[in-house]
C-alpha positions in Angstrom: 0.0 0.0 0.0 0.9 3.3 -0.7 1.9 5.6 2.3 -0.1 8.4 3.2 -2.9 7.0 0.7 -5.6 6.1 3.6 -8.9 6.0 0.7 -10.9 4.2 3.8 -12.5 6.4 6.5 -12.9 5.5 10.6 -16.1 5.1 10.1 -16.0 3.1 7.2 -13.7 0.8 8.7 -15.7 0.7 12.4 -18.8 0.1 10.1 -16.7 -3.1 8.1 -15.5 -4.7 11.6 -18.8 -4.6 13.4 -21.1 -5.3 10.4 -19.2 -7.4 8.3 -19.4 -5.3 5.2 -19.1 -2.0 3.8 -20.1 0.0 0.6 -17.0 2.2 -0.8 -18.3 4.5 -3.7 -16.2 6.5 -6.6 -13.4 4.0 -6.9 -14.1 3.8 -10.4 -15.0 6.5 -13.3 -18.2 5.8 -15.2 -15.7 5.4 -18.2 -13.8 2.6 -17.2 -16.7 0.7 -15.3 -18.8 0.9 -18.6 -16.1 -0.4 -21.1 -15.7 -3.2 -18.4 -19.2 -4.1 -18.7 -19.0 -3.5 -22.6 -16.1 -6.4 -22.4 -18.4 -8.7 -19.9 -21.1 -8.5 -22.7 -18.5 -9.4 -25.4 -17.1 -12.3 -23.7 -20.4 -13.9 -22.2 -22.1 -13.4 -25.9 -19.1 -16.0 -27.1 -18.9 -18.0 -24.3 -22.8 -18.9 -24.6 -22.6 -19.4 -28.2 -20.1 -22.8 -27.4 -22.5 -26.2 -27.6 -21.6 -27.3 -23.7 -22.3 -24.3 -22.3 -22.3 -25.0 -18.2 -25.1 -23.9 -15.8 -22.7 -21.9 -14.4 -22.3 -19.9 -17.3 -25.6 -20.1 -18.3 -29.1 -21.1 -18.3 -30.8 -23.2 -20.9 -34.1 -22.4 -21.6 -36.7 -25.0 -23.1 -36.8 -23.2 -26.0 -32.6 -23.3 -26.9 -32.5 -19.8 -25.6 -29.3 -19.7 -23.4 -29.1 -16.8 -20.6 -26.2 -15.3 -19.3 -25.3 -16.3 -15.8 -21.7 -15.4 -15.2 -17.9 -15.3 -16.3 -15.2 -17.6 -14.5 -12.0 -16.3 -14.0 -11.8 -13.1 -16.4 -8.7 -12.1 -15.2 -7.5 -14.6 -18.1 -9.8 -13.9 -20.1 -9.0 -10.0 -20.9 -6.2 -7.8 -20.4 -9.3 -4.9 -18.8 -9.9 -7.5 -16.6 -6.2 -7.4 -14.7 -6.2 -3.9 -14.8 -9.1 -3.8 -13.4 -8.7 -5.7 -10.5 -5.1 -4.8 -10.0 -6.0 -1.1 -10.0 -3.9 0.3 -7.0 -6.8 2.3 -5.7 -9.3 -0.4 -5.4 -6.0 -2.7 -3.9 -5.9 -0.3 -1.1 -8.7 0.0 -0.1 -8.8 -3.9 0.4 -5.3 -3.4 1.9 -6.8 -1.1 4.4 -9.8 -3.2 5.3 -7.3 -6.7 5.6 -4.5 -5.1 7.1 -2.1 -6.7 4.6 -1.2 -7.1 0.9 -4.6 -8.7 -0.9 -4.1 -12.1 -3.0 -6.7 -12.7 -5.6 -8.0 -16.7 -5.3 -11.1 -16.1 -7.4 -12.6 -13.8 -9.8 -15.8 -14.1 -11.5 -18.7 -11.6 -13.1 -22.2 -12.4 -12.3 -25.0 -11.6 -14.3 -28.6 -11.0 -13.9 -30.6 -10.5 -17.1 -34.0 -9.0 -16.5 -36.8 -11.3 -16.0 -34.3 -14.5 -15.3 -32.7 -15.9 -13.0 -33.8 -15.6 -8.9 -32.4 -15.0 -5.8 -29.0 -16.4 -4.3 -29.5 -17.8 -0.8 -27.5 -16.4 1.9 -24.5 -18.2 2.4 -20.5 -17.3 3.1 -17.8 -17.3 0.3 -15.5 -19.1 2.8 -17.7 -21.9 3.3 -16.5 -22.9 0.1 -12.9 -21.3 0.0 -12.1 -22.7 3.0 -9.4 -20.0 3.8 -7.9 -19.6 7.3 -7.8 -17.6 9.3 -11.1 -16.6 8.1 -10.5 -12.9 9.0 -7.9 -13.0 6.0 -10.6 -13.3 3.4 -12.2 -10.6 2.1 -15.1 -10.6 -1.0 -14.7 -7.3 -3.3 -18.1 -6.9 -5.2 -18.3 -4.2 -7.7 -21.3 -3.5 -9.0 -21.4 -2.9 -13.1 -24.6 -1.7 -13.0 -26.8 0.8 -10.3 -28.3 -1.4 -8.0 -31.1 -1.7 -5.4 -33.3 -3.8 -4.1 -35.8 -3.8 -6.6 -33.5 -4.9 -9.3 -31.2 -7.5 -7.1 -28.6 -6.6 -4.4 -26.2 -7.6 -2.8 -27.6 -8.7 0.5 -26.1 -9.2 4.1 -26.3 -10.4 7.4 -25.1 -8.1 10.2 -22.6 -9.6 12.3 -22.8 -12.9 10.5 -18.8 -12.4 10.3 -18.5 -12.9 13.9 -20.0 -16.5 14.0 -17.0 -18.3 12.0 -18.2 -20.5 9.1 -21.7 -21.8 9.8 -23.1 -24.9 8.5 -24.1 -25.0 5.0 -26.6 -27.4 3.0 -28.3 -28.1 -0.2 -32.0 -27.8 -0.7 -31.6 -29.9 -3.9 -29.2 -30.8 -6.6 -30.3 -27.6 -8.6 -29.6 -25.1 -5.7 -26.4 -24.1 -4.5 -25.3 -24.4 -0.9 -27.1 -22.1 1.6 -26.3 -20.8 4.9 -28.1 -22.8 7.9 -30.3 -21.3 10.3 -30.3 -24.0 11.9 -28.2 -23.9 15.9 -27.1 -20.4 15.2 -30.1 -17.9 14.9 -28.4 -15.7 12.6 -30.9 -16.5 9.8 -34.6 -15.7 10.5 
């Protein structure tokens, strides 16, 4: 990190360590976060077009129609995309919030198409990382788009840091892993 180049204010960081979470605006222009999203619709448009698409990648309708779900690892899949996430102001700010030099394990770019697609059920990236200690891990979302709750936010539990990794399980094969209510009353 670069001296002198706090980008993270006290109460920004109190709000992270007691809540779990925080909302930094203005790291990026509009410029760069729209050709960004101009390259995410590039890519997924080929990636969907391949016969075997995943449904991680996307979701086959009955009718052929395939819908965008998300991109896997775009750091390889487009210079923009390392720039992006190496971008020294956005690496500070994680930096500042971790307390030491960030390591990217996972990238991907999720996608929710208008009238597709549903809500994710709560659950904690490290359940599946598995990365210890836990307080090491941090998830950087950046929205492409304005978001609210109307159109699909990001969603968290207060204080759900605190309690460790929780239990997870599957409601069926077709959902992913969600966070259990069940013996720590953090999910009502």
């Amino acid at each position: 990190m670069k001296e002198n180049s706090e980008m993270v204010t006290q109460e920004q960081m109190d709000h992270y360590l007691e809540k779990g979470w925080v909302v930094i605006e203005g790291i990026f222009d509009h410029a760069v976060v729209d050709s960004i999203a101009k390259i995410v619709t590039t890519i997924i448009n080929e990636e969907i077009k391949s016969p075997d698409v995943s449904t991680m990648t996307g979701e086959r309708l009955e009718s052929g129609e395939i819908i965008p779900r998300k991109i896997n690892i775009p750091f390889f899949k487009h210079p923009s995309f390392q720039e992006f996430v190496l971008d020294d102001r956005f690496n500070n700010i994680i930096e500042e919030l971790l307390g030491d030099t960030p390591l990217l394990l996972r990238d991907q770019v999720f996608t929710k198409p208008p009238r597709h697609g549903g809500p994710v059920p709560y659950h904690q990236d490290n359940f599946h990382y598995q990365c210890f200690p836990a307080d090491d891990v941090i998830t950087a979302w950046i929205a492409l788009d304005d978001v609210n709750e109307e159109n699909g936010c990001l969603r968290y539990i207060n204080g759900s840091h605190k309690e460790g990794i929780i239990s997870h399980y599957q409601k069926s094969a077709a959902e992913p892993h969600t966070a259990s209510s069940r013996g720590k009353g953090i999910l009502k």
